[in-house]
N, C-alpha and C positions, 0 to 999 in steps of 0.2 A: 399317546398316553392312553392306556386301556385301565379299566378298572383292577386285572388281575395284576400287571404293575404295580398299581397302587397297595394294594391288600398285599403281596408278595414281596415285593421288593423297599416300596420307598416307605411305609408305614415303619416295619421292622426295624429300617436306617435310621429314622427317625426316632425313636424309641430307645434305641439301642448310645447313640446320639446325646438324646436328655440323660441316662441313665447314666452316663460316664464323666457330666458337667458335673449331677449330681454327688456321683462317688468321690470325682476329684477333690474338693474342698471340704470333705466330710468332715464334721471334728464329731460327731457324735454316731453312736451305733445305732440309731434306729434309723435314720437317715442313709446311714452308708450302707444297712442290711435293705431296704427300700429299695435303694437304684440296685444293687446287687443284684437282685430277686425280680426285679423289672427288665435288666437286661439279662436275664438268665432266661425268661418267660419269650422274648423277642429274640434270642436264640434258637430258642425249641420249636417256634415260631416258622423261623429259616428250614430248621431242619424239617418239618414237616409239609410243611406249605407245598412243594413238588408232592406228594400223594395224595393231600388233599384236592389240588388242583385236577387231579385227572378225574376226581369223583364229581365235580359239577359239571353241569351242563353249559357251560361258559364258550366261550373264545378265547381258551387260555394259551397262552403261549408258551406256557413249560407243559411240553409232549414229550410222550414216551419217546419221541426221535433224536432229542437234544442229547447232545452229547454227554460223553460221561463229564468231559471236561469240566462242561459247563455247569452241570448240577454239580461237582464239587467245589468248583471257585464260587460260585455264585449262593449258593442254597447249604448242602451241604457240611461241604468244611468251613465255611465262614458261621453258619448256624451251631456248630462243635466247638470252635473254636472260642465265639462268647458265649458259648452255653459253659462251658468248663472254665473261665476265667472268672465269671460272674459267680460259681457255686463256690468255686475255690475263693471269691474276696468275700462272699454269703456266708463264709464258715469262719472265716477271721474276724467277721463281724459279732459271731456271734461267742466267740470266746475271750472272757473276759482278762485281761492284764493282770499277772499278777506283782505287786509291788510289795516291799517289805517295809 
């Protein structure tokens, strides 16, 4: 367990994690635009986290050598994939029902 782990990987999960307990049971928009907007920020998180990684001076374990694979499953397209789900339930949040 390395700290860049933690900050890169299991932080994000976690995050990503509460925000979907949250959205789950939502009955009100300010609550469901919250977690929305929480895991949309823990998305962007994923997605960036590999370039920021190579800027510190750490022992990081996402190097430039890691496969492509691997930054798409791991970082990449899982970081796109709740970055776009969250913005897309962030905007259903934030329009309101119209009833007659």
């Amino acid at each position: 367990m390395t700290m860049d782990r933690l900050w890169f990987g299991i932080l994000p999960a976690i995050v990503i994690i509460i925000a979907g307990t949250m959205l789950s049971p939502a009955r009100n928009r300010v609550v469901g635009g919250f977690a929305a907007w929480l895991a949309a920020a823990a998305g962007a998180w994923l997605v960036l986290a590999p370039t920021l990684a190579l800027s510190w001076q750490t022992t990081s374990q996402i190097t430039p050598a890691m496969s492509l694979a691997e930054q798409l499953g791991f970082f990449y397209g899982v970081g796109l994939a709740v970055t776009l789900l969250a913005t897309f339930t962030a905007g259903r949040m934030a329009v309101r029902a119209r009833t007659r």
